[in-house]
C-alpha positions in Angstrom: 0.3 -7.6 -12.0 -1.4 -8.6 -8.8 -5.3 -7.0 -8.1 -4.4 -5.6 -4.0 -7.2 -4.7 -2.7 -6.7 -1.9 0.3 -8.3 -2.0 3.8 -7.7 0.9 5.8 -8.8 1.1 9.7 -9.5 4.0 11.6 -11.0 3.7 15.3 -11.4 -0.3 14.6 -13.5 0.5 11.5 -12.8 -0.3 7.6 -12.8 3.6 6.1 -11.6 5.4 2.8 -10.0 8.7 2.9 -10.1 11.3 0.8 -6.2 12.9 -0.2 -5.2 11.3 3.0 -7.3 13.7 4.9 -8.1 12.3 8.1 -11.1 14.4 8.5 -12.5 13.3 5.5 -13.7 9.5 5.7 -16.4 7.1 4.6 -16.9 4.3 6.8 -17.7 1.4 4.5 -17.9 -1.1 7.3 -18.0 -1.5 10.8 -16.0 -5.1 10.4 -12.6 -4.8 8.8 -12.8 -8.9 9.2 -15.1 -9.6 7.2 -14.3 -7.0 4.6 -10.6 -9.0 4.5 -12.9 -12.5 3.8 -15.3 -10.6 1.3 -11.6 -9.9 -1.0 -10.6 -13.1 0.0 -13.3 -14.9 -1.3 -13.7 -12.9 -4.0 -10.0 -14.2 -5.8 -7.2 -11.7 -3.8 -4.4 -12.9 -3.2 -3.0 -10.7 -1.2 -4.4 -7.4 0.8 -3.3 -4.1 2.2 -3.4 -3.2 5.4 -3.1 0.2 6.7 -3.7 1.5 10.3 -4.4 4.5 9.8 -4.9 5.5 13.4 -0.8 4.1 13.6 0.4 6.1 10.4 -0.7 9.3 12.7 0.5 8.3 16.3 3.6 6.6 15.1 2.4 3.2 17.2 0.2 0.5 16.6 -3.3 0.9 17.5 -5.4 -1.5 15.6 -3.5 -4.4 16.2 -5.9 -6.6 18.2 -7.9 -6.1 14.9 -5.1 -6.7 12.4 -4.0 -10.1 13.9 -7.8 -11.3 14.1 -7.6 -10.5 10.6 -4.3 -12.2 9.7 -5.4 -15.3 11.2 -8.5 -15.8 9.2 -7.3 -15.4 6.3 -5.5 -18.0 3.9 -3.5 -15.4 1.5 -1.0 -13.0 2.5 -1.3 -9.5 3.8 1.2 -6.8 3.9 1.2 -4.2 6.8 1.3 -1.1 7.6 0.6 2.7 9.8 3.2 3.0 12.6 6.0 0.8 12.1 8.9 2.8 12.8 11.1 0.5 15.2 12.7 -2.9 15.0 9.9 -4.1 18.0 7.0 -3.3 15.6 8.5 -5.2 12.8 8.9 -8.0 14.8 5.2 -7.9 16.6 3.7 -7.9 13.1 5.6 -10.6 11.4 5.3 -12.5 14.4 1.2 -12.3 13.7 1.8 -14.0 9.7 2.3 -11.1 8.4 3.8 -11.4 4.9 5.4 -8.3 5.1 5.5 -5.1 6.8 5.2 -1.7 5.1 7.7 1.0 6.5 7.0 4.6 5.4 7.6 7.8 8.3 10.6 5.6 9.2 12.3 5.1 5.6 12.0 9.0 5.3 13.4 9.6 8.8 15.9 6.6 9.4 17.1 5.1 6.4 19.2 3.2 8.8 17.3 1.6 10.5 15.5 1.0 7.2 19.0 -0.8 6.1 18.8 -3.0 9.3 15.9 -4.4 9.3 16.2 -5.3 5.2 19.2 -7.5 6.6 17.1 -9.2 9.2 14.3 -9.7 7.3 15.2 -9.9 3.4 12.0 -9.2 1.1 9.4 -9.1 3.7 10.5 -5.1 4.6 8.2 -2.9 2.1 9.1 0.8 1.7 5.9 3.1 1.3 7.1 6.3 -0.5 4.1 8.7 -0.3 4.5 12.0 -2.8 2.4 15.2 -3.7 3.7 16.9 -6.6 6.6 14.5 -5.9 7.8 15.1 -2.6 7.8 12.5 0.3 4.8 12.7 2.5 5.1 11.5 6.0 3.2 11.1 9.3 -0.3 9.7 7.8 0.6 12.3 5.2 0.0 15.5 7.6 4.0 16.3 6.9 5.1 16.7 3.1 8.9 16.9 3.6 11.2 18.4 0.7 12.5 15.1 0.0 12.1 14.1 -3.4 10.6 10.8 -3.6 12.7 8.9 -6.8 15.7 10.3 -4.4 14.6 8.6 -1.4 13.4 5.4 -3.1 17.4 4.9 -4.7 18.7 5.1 -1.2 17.0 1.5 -0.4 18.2 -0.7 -3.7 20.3 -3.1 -3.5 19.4 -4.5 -0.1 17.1 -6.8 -0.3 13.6 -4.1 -0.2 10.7 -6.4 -1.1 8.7 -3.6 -2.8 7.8 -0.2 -2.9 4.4 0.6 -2.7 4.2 4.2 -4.3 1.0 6.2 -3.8 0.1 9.7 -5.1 -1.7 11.5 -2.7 -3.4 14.0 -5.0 -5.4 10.9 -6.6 -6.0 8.6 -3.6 -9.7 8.2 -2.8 -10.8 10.6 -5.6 -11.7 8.2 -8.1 -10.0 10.2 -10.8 -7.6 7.4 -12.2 -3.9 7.0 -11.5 -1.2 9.8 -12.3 0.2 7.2 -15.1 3.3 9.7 -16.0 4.2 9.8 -12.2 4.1 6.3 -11.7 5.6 5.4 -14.9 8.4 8.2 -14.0 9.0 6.6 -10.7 8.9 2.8 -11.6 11.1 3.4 -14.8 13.7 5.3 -12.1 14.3 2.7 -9.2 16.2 -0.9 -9.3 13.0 -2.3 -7.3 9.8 -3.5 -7.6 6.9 -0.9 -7.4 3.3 -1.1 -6.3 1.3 1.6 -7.4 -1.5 3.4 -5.2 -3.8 5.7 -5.3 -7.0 6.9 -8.2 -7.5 3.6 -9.8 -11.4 4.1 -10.7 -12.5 1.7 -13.8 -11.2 -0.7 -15.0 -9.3 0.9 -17.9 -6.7 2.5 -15.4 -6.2 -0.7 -14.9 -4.9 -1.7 -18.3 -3.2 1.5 -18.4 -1.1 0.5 -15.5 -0.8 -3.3 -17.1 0.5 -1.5 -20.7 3.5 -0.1 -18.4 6.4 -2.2 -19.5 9.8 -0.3 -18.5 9.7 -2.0 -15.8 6.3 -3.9 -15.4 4.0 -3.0 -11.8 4.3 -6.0 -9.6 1.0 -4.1 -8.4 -1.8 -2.3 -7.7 -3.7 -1.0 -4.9 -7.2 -0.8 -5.0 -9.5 0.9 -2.4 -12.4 3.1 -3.0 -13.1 2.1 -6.1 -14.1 -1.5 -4.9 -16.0 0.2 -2.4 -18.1 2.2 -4.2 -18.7 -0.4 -6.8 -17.1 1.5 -9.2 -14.6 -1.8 -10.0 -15.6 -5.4 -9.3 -12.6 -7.3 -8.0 -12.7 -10.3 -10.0 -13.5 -8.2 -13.4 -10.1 -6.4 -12.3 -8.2 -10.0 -11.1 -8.8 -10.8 -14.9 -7.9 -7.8 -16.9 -4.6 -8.0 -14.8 -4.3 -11.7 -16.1 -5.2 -11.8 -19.8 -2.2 -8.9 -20.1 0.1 -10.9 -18.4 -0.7 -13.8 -20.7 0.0 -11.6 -23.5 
C-alpha cells in the first residue's frame, strides 16, 4: 500500500482544510515546492495534488504552481481541483503529470468520464467524495443524492486507474479513517481504491494495511504529516513490513 502524501493549494499556498470547509484552513507553508521536495526527499513515491482554488471554480488556477512543481520532482504526482473537460486533461498530462484526478465531472458527465478513459487508459483517476455516503461535488460545497458505491460501478471496466475515496466527515480532523466505510466501498467496486481522509497515527495505518477484500493500493496522508502527528518514513515502513507479510 503506497504512503501518498497530500498537498493542497489554495491562493498559491500549501493549506489543510478542515471537512472540506473552505473557510477553515491552516496554512502550513507559503511554498507548495518545497513542501513537494520535503515528501520527496523524505521516501514518497508519489504525491497528491489538489487545487483547491480549481475544485471550487471548476478551472485551473494554480497551475503555474503545479507544473513548477511537477518538474522538480523525480516521482509521480497525480492531479487534481478543476478538471472537468478533455482540454484540462490534456494541459496537465502535458506538464508530467502521472495522472489526473476527475471528481465534479465523474458525478456530472460520466461520459465524458468514459472518453477520456479511452484516450488516456490508467492515467484518468475518479475522486468519489461522500458524507454519510453520498457524492460530494464542487470542492465539496454541493452533496448531491448520488450514492457513492453507485456512482463508482458506473466507471469499471474501462480502463479507471484508481479511485481515490475520501470521507469528508474525517478529512483534516485527525480522528482516524471511517474503516467500515472504506472497507464497505473498496470490497463493492471492480477497481483499485485510494482511501482519504482522518488517517492520524500510525495505527490507522495498519488498520487500513489489515484490509484484504480487496487490498488499498493507497492512502492519502495530509494533516497528519503536517502536524507531526505521523512521520512519513515511520508510515512508508509500516505500509511495507505488511506487504511483506
Amino acid at each position: 500500500m503506497k504512503i501518498i502524501p497530500a498537498i493542497d493549494i489554495k491562493g498559491g499556498r500549501c493549506v489543510r482544510l478542515y471537512q472540506g470547509q473552505m473557510d477553515q484552513e491552516t496554512v502550513y507553508s507559503e511554498n507548495p515546492i518545497e513542501v513537494a521536495q520535503k515528501w520527496q526527499d523524505m521516501g514518497a513515491s508519489m504525491l497528491h495534488i489538489v487545487d483547491l482554488d480549481g475544485a471550487v471554480t471548476g478551472t485551473p488556477v494554480n497551475f503555474g504552481i503545479i507544473e513548477k512543481m511537477i518538474s522538480s520532482l523525480a516521482i509521480k504526482v497525480q492531479v487534481g481541483g478543476g478538471i472537468r473537460d478533455a482540454e484540462t486533461v490534456e494541459k496537465y498530462l502535458s506538464i508530467g503529470t502521472g495522472r489526473v484526478i476527475i471528481g465534479t465531472a465523474a458525478a456530472k458527465n460520466i461520459e465524458f468520464v468514459w472518453g477520456m478513459s479511452g484516450f488516456y487508459t490508467a492515467r484518468i483517476v475518479i475522486g468519489i467524495d461522500a458524507k454519510d455516503g453520498m457524492v460530494a461535488v464542487k470542492g465539496w460545497t454541493e452533496v448531491t443524492e448520488m450514492d457513492a458505491i453507485e456512482l463508482a460501478k458506473k466507471f469499471e471496466g474501462i480502463g479507471i486507474g484508481a479511485i481515490v475515496y475520501t470521507d469528508i466527515s474525517r478529512d483534516g480532523t485527525l480522528t482516524g479513517p471511517n474503516i467500515k466505510s472504506v472497507e464497505k466501498f473498496a470490497s463493492s467496486v471492480k477497481i483499485p481504491v485510494i482511501a482519504s481522509g482522518g488517517v492520524s497515527k500510525i495505527d490507522d495505518i495498519k488498520a487500513l494495511c489489515n484490509m484484504k477484500f480487496p487490498p488499498l493500493e493507497g492512502v492519502i496522508i495530509g494533516k497528519a504529516l503536517y502536524s507531526g502527528a505521523v512521520d512519513l518514513r515511520e508510515a512508508i515502513k509500516a505500509a511495507a513490513e505488511f506487504s511483506h507479510r
